[in-house]
PADOTOR-859998 format. One line per 8 residues: for each residue z, x, y of N, C-alpha, C, O, CB. Coordinates in nm, 3 decimals. Glycine has a CB too. Layout:
<nodes>
Z:X:Y:Z:X:Y:Z:X:Y:Z:X:Y:Z:X:Y  ... .
</nodes>
This chain:
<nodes>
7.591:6.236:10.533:7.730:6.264:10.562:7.789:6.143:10.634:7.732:6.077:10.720:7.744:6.394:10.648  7.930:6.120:10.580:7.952:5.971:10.631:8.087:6.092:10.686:8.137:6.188:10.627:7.975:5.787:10.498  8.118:6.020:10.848:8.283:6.037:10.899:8.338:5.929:10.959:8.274:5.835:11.005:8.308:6.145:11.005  8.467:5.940:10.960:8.572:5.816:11.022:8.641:5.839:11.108:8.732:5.920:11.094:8.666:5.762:10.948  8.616:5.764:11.248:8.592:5.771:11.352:8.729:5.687:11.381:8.751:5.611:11.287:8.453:5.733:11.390  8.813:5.679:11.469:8.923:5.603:11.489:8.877:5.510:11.613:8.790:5.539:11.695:9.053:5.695:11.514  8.946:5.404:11.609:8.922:5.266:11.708:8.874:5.323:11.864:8.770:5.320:11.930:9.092:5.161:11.728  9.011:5.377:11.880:8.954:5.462:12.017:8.872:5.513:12.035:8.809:5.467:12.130:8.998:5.542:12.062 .
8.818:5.619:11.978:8.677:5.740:11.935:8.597:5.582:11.988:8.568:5.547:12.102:8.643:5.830:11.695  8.581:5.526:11.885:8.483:5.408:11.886:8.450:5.325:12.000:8.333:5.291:12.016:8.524:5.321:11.800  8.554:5.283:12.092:8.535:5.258:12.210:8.493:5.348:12.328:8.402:5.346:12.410:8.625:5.211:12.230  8.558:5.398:12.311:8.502:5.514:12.434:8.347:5.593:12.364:8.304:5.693:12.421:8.658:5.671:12.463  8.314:5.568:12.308:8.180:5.569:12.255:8.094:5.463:12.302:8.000:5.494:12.375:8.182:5.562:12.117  8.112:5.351:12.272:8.019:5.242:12.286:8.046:5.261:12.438:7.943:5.268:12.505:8.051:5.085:12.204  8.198:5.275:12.529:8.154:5.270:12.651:8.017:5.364:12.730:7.944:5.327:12.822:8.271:5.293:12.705  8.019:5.482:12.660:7.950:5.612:12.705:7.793:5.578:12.686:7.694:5.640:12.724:8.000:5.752:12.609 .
7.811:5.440:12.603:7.675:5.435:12.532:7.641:5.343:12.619:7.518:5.338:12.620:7.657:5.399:12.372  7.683:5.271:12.689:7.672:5.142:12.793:7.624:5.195:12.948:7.527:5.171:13.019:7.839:5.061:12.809  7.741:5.276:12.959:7.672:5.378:13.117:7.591:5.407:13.088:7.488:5.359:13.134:7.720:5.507:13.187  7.591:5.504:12.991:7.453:5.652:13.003:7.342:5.554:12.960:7.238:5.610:12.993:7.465:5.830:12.858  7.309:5.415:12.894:7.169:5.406:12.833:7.160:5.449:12.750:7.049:5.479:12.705:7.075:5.441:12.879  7.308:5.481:12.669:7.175:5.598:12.490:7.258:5.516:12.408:7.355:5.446:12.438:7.197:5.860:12.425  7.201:5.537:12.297:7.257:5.413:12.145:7.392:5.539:12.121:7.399:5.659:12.147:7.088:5.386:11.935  7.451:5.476:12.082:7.600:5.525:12.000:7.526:5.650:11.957:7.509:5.749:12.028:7.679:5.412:11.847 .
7.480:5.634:11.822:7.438:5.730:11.757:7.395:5.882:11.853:7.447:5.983:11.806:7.328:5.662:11.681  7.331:5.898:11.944:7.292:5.967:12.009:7.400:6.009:12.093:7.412:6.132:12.093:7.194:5.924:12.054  7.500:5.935:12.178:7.605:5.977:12.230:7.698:6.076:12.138:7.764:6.171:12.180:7.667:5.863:12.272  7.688:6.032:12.009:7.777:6.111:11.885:7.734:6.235:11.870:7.814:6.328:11.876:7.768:6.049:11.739  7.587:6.258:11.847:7.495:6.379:11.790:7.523:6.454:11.904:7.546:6.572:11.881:7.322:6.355:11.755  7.531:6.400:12.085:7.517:6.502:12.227:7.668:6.546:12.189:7.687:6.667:12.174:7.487:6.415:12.422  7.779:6.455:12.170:7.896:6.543:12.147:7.934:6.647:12.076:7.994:6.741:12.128:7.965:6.494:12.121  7.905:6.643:11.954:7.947:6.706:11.835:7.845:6.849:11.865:7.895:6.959:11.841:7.917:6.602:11.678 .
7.692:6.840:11.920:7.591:6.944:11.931:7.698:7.047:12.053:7.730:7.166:12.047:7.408:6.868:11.996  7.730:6.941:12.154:7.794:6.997:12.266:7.945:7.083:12.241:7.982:7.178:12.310:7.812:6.874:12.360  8.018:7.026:12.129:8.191:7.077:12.096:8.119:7.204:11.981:8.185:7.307:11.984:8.339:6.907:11.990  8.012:7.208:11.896:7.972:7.326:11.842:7.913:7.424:11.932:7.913:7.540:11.892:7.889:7.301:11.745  7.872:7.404:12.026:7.821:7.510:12.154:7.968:7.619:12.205:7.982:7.740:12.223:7.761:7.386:12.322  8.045:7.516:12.213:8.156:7.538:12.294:8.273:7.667:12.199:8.332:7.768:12.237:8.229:7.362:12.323  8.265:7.610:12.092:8.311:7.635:11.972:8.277:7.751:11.962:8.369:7.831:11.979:8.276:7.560:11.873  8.089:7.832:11.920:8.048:7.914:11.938:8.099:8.013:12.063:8.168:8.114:12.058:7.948:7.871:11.930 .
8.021:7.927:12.202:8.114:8.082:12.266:8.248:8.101:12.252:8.285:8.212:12.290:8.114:8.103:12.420  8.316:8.043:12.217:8.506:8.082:12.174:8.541:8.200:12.100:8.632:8.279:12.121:8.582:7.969:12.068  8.430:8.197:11.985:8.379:8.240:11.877:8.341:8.383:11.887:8.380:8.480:11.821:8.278:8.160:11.842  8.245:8.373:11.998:8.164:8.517:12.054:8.274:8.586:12.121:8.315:8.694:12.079:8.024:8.493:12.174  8.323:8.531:12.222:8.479:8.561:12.307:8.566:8.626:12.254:8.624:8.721:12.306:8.562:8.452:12.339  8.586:8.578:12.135:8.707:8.635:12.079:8.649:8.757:11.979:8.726:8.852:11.991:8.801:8.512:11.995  8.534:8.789:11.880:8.470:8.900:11.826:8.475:8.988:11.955:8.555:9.082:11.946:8.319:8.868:11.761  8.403:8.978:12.084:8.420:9.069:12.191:8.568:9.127:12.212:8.619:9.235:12.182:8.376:8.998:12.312 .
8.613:9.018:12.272:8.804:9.086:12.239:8.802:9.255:12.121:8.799:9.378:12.124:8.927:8.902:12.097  8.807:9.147:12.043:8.891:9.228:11.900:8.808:9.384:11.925:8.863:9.494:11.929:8.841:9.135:11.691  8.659:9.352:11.939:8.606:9.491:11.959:8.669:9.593:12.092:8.692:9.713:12.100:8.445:9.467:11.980  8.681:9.491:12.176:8.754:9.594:12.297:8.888:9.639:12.246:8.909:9.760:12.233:8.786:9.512:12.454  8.987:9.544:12.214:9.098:9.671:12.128:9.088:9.732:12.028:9.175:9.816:12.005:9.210:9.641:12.086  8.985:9.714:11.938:8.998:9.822:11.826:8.949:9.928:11.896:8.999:10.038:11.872:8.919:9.799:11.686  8.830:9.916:12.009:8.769:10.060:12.059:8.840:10.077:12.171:8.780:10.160:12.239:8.609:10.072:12.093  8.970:10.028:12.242:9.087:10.046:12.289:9.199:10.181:12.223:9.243:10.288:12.264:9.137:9.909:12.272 .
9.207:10.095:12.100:9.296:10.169:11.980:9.258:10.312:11.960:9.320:10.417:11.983:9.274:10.096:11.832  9.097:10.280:11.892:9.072:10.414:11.849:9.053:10.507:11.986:9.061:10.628:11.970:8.938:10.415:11.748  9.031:10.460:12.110:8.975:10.587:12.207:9.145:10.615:12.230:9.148:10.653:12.347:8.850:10.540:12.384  9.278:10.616:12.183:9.382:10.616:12.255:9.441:10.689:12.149:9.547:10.744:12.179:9.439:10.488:12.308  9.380:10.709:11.978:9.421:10.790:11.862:9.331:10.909:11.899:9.377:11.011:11.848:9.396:10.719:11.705  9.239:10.929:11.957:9.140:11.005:11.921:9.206:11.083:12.051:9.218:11.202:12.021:8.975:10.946:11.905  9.251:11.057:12.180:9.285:11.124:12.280:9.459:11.152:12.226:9.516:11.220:12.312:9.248:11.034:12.428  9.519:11.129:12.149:9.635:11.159:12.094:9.603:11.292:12.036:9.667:11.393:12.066:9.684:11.055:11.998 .
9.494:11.292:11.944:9.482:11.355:11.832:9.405:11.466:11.929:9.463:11.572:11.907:9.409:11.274:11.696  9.298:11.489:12.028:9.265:11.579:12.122:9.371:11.670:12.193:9.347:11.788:12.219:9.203:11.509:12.210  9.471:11.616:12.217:9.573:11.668:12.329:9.654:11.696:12.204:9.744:11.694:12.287:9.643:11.556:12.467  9.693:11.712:12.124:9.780:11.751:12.049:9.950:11.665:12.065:10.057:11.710:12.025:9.772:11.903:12.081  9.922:11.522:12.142:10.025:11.485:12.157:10.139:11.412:12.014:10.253:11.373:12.040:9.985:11.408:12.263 .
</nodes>
């Protein structure tokens, strides 16, 4: 898989790669591993949500439909 990386991306890369001691390549793989982590719990976050209002929804039809309101 080839991607294209813009000038900036590219610098502030090689800088990250200069502090930390790690080759480019490796600074790239910790990011991208790290923004899919992140990504994921967003991911989990928001399936949790949706389940709390649908079982929001339904406990609020079902107490409609109990009470005869």
């Amino acid at each position: 898989m080839e991607i294209e990386i813009s000038q900036d991306l590219i610098k502030s890369i090689k800088i990250a790669s200069k502090e930390l001691n790690l080759n480019e390549r490796e600074i790239v793989a910790r990011a991208i591993k790290l923004y899919l982590a992140s990504i994921k719990e967003q991911i989990n976050l928001n399936e949790e949500i949706k389940i709390w209002e649908e079982a929001g929804t339904e406990d609020a039809v079902n107490f409609i439909k109990l009470n005869n309101l």
